[in-house]
NUKOLLO-829004 format. One record per residue (C-alpha): residue number from 1; residue in three letters; x, z, y. Coordinates in Angstrom, 2 decimals. Layout:
<nodes>
+-----+---------+---------+---------+---------+
: num : residuo :       u :       w :       v :
+-----+---------+---------+---------+---------+
: NUM :     ALA :       X :       Z :       Y :
...
+-----+---------+---------+---------+---------+
</nodes>
This chain:
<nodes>
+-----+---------+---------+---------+---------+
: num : residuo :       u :       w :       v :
+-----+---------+---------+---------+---------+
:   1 :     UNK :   -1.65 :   18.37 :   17.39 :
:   2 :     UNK :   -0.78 :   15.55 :   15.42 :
:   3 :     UNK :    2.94 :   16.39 :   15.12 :
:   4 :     UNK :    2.11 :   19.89 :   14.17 :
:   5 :     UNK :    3.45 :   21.23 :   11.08 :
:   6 :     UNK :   -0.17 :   22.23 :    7.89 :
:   7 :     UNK :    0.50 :   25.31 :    6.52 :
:   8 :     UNK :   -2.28 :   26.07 :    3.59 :
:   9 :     UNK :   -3.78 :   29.06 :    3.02 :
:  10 :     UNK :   -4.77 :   30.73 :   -0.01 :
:  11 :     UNK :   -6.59 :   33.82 :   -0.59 :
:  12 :     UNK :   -9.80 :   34.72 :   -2.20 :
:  13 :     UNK :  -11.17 :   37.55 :    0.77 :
:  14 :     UNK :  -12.68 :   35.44 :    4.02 :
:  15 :     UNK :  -11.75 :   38.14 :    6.32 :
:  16 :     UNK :   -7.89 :   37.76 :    5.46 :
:  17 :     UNK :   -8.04 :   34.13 :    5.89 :
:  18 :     UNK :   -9.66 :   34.39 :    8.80 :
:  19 :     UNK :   -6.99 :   37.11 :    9.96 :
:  20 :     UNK :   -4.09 :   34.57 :    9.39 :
:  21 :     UNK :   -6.19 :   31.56 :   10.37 :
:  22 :     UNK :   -6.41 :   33.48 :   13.56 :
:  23 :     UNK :   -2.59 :   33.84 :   13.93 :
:  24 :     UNK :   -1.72 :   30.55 :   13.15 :
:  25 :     UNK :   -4.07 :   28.26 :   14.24 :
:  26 :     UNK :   -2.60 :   28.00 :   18.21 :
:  27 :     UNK :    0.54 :   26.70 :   16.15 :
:  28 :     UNK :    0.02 :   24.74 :   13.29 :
:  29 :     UNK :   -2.81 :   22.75 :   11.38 :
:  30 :     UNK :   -4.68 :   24.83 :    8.79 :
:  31 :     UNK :   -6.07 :   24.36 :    5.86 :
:  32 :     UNK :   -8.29 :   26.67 :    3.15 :
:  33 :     UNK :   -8.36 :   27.44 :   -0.25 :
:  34 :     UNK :  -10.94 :   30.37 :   -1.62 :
:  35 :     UNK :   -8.76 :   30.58 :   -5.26 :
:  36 :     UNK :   -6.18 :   29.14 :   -7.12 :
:  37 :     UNK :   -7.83 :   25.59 :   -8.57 :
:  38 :     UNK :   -8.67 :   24.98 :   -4.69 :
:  39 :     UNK :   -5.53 :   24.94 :   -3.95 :
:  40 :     UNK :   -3.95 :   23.04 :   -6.14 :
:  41 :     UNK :   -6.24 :   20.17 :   -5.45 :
:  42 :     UNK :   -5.48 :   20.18 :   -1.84 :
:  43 :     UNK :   -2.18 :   20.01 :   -2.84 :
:  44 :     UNK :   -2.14 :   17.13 :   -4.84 :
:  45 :     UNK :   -3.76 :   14.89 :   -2.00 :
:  46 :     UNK :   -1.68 :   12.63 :   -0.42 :
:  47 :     UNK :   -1.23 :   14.71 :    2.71 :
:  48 :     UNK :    0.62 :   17.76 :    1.37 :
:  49 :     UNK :    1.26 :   21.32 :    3.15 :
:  50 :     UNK :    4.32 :   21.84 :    4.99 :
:  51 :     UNK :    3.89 :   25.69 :    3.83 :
:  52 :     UNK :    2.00 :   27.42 :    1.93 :
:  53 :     UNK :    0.81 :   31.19 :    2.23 :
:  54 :     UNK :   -0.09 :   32.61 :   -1.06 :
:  55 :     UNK :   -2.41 :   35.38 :   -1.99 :
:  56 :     UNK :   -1.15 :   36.89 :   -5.80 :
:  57 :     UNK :   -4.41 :   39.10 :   -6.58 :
:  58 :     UNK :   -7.10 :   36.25 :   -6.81 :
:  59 :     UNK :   -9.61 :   35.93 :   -9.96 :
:  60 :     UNK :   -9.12 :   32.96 :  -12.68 :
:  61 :     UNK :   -5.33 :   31.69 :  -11.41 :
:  62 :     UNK :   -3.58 :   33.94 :   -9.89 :
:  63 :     UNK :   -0.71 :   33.23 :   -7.27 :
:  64 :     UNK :    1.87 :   33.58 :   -9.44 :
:  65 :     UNK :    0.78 :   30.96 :  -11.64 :
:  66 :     UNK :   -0.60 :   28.56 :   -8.63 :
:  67 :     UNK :    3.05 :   28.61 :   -7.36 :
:  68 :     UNK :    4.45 :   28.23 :  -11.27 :
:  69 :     UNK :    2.63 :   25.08 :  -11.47 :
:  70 :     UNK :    3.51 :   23.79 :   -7.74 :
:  71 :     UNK :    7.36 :   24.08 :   -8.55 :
:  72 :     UNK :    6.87 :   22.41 :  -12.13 :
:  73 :     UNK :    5.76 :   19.35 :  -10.42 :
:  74 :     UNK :    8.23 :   17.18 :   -8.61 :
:  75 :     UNK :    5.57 :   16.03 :   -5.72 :
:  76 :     UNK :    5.16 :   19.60 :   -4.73 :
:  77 :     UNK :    7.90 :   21.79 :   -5.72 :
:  78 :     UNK :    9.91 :   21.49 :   -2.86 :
:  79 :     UNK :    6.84 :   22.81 :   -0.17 :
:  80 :     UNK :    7.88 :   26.55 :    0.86 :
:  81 :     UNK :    5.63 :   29.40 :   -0.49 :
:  82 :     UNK :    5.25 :   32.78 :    0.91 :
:  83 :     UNK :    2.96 :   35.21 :   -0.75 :
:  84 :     UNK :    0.90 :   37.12 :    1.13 :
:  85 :     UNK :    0.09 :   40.42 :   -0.94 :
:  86 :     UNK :   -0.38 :   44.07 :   -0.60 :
:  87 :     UNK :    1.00 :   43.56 :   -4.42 :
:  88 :     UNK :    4.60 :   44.12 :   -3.47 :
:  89 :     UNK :    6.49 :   46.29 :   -6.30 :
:  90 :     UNK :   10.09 :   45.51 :   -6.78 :
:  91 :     UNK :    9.20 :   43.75 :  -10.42 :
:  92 :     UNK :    6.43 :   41.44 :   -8.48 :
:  93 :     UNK :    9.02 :   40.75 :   -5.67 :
:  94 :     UNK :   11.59 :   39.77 :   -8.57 :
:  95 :     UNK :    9.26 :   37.85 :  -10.04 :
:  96 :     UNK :    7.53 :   35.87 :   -7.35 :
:  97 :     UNK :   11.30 :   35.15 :   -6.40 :
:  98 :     UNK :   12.26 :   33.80 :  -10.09 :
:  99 :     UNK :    9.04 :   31.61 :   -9.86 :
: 100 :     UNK :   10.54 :   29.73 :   -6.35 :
: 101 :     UNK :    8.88 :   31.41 :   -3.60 :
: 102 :     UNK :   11.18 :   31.84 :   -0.50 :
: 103 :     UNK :    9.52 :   35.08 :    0.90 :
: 104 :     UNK :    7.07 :   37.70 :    0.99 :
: 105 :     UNK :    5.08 :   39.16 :    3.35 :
: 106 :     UNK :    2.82 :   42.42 :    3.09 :
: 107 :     UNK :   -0.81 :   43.21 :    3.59 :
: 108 :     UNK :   -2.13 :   44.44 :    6.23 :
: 109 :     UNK :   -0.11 :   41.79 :    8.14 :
: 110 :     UNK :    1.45 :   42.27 :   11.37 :
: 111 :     UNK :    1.09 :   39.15 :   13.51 :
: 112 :     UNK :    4.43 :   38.74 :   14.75 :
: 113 :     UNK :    6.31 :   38.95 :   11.28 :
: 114 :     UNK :    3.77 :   36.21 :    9.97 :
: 115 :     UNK :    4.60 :   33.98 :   12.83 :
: 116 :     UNK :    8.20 :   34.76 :   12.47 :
: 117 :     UNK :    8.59 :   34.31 :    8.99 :
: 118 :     UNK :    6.19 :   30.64 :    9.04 :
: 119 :     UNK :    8.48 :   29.58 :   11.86 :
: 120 :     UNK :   11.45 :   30.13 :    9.90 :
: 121 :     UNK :   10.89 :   28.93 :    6.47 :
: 122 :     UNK :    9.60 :   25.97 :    8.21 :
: 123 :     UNK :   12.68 :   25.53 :    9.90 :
: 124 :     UNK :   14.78 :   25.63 :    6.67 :
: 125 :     UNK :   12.08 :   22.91 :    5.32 :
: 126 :     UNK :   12.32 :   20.77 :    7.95 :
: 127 :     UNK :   16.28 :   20.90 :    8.07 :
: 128 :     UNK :   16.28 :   20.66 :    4.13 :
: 129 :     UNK :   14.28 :   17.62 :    4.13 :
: 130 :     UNK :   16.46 :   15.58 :    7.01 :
: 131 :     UNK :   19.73 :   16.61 :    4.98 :
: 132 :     UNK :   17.55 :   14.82 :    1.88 :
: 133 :     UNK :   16.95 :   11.83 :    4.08 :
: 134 :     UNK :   20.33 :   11.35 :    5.02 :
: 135 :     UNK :   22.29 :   12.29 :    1.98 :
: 136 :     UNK :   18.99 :    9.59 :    0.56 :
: 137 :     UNK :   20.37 :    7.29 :    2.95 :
: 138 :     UNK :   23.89 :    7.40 :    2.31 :
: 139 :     UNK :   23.27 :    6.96 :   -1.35 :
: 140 :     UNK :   21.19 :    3.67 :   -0.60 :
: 141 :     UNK :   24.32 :    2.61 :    1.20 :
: 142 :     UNK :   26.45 :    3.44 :   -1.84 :
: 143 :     UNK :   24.37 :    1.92 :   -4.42 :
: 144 :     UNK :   23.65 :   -1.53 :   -2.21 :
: 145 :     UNK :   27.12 :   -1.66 :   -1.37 :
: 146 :     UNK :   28.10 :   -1.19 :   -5.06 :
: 147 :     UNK :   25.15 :   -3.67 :   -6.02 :
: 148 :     UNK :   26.51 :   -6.97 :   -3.66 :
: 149 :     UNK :   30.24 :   -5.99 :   -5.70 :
: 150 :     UNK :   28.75 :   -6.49 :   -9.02 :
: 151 :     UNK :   27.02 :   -9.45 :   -7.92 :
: 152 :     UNK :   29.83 :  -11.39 :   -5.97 :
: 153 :     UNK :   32.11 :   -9.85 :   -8.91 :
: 154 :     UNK :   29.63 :  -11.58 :  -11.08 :
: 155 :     UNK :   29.71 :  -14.48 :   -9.31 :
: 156 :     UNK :   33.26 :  -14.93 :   -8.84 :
: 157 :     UNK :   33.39 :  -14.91 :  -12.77 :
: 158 :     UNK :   30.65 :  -18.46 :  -12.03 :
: 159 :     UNK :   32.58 :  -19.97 :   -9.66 :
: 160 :     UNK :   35.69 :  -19.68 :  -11.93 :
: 161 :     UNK :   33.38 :  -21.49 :  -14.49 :
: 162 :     UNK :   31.63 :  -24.43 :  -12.46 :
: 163 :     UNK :   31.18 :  -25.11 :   -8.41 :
: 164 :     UNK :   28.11 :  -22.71 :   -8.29 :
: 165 :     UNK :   27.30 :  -19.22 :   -8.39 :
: 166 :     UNK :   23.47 :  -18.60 :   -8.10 :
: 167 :     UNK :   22.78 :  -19.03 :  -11.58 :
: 168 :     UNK :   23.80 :  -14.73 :  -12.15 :
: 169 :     UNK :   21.05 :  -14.35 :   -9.20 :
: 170 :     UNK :   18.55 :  -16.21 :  -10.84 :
: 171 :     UNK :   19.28 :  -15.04 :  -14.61 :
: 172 :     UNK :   19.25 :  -11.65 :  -13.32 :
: 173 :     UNK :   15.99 :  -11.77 :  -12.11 :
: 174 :     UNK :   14.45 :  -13.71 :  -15.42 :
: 175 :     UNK :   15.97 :  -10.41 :  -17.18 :
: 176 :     UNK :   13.95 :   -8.11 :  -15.30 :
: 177 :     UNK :   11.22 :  -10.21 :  -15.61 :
: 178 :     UNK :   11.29 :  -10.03 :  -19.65 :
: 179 :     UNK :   12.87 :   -6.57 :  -19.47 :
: 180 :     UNK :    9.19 :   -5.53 :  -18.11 :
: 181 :     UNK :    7.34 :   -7.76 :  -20.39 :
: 182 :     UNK :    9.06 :   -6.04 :  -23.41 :
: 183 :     UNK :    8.18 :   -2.84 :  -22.16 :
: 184 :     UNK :   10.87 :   -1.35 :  -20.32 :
: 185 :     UNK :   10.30 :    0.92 :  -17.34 :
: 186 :     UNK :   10.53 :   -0.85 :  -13.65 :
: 187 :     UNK :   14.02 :    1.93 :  -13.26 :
: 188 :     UNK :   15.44 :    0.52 :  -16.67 :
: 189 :     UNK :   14.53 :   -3.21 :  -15.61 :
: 190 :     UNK :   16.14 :   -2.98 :  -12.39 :
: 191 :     UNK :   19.28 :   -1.40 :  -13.87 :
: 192 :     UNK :   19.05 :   -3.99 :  -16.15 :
: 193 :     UNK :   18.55 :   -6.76 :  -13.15 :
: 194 :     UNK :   21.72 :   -5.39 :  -11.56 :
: 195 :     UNK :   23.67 :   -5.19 :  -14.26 :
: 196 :     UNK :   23.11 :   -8.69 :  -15.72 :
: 197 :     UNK :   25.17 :  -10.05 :  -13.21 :
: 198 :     UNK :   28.51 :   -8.92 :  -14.82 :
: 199 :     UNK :   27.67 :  -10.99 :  -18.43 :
: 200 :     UNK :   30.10 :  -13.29 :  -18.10 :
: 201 :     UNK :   32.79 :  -11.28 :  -15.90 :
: 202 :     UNK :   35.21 :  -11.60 :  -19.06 :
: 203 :     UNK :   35.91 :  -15.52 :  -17.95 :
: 204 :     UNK :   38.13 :  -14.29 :  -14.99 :
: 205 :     UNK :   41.07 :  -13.46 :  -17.95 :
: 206 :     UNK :   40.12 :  -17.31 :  -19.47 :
: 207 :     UNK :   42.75 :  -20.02 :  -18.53 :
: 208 :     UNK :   41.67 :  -22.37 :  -16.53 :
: 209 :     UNK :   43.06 :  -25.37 :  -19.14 :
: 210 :     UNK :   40.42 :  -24.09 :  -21.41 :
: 211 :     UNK :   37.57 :  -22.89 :  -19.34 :
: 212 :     UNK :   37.51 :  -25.77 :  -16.84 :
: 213 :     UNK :   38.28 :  -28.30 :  -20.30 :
: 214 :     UNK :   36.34 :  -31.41 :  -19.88 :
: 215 :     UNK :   36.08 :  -32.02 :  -23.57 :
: 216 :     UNK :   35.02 :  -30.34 :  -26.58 :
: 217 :     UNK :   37.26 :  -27.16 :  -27.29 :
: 218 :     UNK :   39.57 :  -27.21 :  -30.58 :
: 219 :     UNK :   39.59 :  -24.25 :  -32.64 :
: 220 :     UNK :   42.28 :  -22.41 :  -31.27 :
: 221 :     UNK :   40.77 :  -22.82 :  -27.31 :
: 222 :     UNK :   37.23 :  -22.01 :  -28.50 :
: 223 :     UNK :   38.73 :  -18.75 :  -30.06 :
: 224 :     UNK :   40.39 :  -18.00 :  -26.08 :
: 225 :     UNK :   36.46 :  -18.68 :  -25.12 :
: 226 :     UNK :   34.59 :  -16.22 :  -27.26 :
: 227 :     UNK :   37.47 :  -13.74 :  -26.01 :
: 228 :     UNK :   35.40 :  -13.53 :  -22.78 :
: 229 :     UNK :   32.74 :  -11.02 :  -24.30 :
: 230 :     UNK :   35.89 :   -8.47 :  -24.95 :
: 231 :     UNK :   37.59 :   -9.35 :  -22.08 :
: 232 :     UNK :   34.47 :   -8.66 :  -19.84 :
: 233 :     UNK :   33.66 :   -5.25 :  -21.58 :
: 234 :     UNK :   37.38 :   -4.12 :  -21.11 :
: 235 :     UNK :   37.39 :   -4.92 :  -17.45 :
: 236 :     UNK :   34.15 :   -2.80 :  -17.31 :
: 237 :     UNK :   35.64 :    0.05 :  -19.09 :
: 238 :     UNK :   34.48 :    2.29 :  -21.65 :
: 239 :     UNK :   32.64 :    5.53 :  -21.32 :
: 240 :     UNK :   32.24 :    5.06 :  -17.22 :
: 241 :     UNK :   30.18 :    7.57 :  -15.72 :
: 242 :     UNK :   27.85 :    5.33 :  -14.04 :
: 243 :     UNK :   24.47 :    3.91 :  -16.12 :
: 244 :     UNK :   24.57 :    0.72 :  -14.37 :
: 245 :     UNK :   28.07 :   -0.25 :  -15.68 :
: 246 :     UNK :   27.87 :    1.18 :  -18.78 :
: 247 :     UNK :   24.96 :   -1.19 :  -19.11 :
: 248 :     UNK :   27.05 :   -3.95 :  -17.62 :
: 249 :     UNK :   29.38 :   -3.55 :  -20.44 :
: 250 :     UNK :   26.74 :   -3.29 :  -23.40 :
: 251 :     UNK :   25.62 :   -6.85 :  -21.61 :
: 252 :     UNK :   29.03 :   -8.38 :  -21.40 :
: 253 :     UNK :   29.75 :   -7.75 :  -25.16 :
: 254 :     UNK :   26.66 :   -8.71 :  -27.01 :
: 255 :     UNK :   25.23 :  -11.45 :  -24.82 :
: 256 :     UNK :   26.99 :  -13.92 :  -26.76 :
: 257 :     UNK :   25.59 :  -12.17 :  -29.93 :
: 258 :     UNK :   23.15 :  -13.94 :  -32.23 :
: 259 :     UNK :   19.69 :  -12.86 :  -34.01 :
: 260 :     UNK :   21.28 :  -14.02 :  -37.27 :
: 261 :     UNK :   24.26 :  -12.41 :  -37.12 :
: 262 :     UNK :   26.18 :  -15.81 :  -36.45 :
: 263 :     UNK :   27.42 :  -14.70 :  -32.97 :
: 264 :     UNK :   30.23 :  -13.10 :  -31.42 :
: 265 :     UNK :   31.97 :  -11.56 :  -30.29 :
: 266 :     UNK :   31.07 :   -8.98 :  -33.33 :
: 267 :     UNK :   27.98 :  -10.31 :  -35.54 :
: 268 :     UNK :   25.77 :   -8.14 :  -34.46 :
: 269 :     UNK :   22.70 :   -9.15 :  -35.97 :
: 270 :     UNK :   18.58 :   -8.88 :  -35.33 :
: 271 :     UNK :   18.20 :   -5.11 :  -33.83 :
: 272 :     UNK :   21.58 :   -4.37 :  -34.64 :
: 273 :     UNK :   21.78 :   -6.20 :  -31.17 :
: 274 :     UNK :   20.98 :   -3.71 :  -27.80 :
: 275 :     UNK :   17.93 :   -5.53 :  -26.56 :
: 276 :     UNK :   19.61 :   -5.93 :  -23.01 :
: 277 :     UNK :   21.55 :   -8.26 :  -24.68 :
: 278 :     UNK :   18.72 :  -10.35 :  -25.89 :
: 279 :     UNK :   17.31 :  -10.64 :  -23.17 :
: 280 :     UNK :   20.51 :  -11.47 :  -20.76 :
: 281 :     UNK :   21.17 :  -14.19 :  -23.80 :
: 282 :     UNK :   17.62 :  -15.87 :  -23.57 :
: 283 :     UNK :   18.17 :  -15.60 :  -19.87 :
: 284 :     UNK :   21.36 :  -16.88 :  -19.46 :
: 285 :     UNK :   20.68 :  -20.21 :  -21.58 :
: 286 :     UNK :   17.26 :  -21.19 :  -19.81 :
: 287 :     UNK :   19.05 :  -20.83 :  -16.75 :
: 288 :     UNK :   22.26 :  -22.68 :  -17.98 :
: 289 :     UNK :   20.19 :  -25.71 :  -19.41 :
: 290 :     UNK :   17.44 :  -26.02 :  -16.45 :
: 291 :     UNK :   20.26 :  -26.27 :  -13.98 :
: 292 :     UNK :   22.11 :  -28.84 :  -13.04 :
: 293 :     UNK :   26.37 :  -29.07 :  -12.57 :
: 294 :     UNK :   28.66 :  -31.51 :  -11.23 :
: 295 :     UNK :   29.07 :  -32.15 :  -15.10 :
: 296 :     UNK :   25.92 :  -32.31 :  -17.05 :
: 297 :     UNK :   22.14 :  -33.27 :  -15.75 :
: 298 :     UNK :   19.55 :  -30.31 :  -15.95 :
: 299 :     UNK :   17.41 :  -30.13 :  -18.73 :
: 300 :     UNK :   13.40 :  -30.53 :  -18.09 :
: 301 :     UNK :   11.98 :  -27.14 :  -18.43 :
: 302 :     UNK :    9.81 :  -28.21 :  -21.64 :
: 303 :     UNK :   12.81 :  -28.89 :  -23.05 :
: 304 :     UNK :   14.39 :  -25.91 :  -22.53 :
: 305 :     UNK :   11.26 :  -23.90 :  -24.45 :
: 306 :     UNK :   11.70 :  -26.25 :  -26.88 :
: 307 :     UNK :   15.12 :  -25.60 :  -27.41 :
: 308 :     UNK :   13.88 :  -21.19 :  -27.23 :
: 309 :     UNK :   11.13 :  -21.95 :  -29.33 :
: 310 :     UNK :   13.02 :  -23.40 :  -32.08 :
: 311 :     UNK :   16.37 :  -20.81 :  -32.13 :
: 312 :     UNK :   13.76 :  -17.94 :  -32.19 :
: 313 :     UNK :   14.84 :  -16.07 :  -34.86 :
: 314 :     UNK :   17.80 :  -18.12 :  -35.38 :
: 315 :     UNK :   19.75 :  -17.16 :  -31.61 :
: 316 :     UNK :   17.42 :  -15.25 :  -30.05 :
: 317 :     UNK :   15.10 :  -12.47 :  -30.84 :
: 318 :     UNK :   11.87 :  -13.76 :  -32.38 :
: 319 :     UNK :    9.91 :  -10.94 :  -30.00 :
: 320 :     UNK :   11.36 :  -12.01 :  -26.79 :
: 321 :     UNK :   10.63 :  -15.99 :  -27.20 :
: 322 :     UNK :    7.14 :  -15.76 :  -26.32 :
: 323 :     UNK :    7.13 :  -13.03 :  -23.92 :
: 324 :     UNK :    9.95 :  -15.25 :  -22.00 :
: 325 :     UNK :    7.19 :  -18.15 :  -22.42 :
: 326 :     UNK :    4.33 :  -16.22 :  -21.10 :
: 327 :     UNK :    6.30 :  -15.07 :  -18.17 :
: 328 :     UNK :    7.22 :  -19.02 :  -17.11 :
: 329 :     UNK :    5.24 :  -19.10 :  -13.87 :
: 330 :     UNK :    7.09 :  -16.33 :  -12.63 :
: 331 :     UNK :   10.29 :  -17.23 :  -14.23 :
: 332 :     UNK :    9.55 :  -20.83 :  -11.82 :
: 333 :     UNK :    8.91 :  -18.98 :   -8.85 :
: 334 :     UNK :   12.67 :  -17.26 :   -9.23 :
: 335 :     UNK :   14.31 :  -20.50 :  -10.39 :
: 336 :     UNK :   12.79 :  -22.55 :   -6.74 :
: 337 :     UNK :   13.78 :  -19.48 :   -4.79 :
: 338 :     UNK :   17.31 :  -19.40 :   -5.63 :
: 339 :     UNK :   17.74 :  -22.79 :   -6.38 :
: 340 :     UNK :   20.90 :  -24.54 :   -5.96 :
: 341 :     UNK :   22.65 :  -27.01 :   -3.57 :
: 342 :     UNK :   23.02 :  -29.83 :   -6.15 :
: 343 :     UNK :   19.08 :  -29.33 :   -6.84 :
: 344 :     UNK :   17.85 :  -30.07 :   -3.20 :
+-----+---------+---------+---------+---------+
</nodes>
């Protein structure tokens, strides 16, 4: 019984419920609504109808609007409807039709058409919602696969830089963190997450005489440095179909921007500035200073905020400083998961 398909039925006359219930019931689970508001609040319980057999002529809402409402909500629109009317005109048919139900079937009701007709559009259902899964499935392959590029593209760009390549994993996941504590939606955060890797991408086209330099960079070789932010938004092209590396690029070029307009690689200033990048740039120097390399010691975490506290509003967004600050537990709980070799 468990594994038996709930079809819901709606109609305001006992007798024809209990003429369908009476059809059914050797088949399927059952459930009962007396009018339209019934019915919609069995709906939106957890454990939806497979299908759902619709009376039109019921006081208060009628069926056409129950099933207007069912398809207008994303939870329920894709559950089959059949109405079950003596109501059947060729402007009601049309119309029923328009609104998203998949059949109808007339009053009185002959017993083998109803059980025909359930079986059917169940069938449909059933086979519509495994080609979801899998076409759902083969998109989760697509987008992981695409995911672990980005990041070991991302952390290619790291390894070019210094012997290590966690630091995009764990200033990826301090940008979701302040992504959500500015306000963004969990979807834009974790586009943001996965696109945060790619910042820095731009250093693959850097030579390595000035990118792996020991000392301090002249003028000319710290002008071939800031060329990374341009470099890193060509290689992620321009007007690309996909959000997450569109966003990738917006990160790439104004990471390296600055709240007062001192930055590159365009001096962008304040809000001027997509907040992505403020965030991947707050991000990306915590991480850089708290770590340590084969050529500098890490920085103490207090003196990291420090450093945050006093460029807010100077390097990074004013806003974003404390929200970064209020989210340090968490921010600690990233940094010790994905710490790295030299820290153990």
């Amino acid at each position: 019984m468990e594994n038996r398909a709930t079809v819901l039925i709606v109609d305001d006359t006992p007798e024809n419920i209990d003429v369908l219930a009476g059809i059914l019931r050797n088949d399927y689970k059952l459930q009962v609504a007396r009018n339209g508001d019934m019915a919609l609040k069995i709906v939106a319980k957890a454990n939806k109808p497979d299908l759902i057999l619709l009376d039109i002529m019921m006081p208060g809402i009628d069926g056409f609007e129950v099933c207007r409402r069912l398809k207008e909500d994303l939870s329920t629109r894709h559950i089959p409807v059949i109405f079950v009317t003596a109501k059947i005109s060729p402007a009601d048919e049309l119309r029923g039709l328009e609104l998203g139900a998949v059949d109808y079937i007339t009053k009185p009701v002959s017993p083998p058409v109803v059980k025909v007709r359930v079986k059917t559009q169940l069938a449909l259902y059933n086979q519509n919602r495994e080609l979801d899964r899998k076409v759902k499935e083969q998109t989760d392959v697509i987008n992981t696969t695409r995911l672990q590029i980005i990041q070991r593209l991302g952390r290619a760009a790291e390894y070019k830089d210094n012997e290590t390549g966690m630091h995009v994993i764990r200033m990826s996941y301090y940008s979701r963190i302040l992504g959500l504590a500015a306000g963004m939606s969990e979807r834009d955060a974790d586009i943001l997450m996965n696109a945060a890797p790619m910042h820095d991408i731009g250093k693959i086209g850097i030579p390595d005489r000035v990118l792996q330099k020991p000392g301090k960079l002249d003028a000319e070789e710290w002008e071939i440095m800031q060329s990374h932010a341009v470099i890193g938004g060509e290689i992620l092209g321009e007007g690309d179909s996909s959000e997450l590396l569109e966003l990738a690029r917006t990160v790439a070029l104004t990471h390296h921007e600055k709240w007062n307009g001192k930055g590159y690689p365009n001096g962008l200033a304040g809000e001027d500035i997509p907040i992505e990048g403020r965030i991947v740039a707050i991000a990306d120097v915590f991480d850089a200073l708290t770590c340590e390399r084969p050529y500098k010691k890490a920085w103490p975490v207090e003196k990291a905020i420090e450093l945050l506290e006093s460029e807010a509003g100077v390097h990074f967004d004013p806003k974003l400083v404390p929200l970064f600050i209020e989210a340090l537990p968490e921010i600690l709980e990233v940094k010790e998961q994905f710490k790295e070799s030299l820290e153990e």
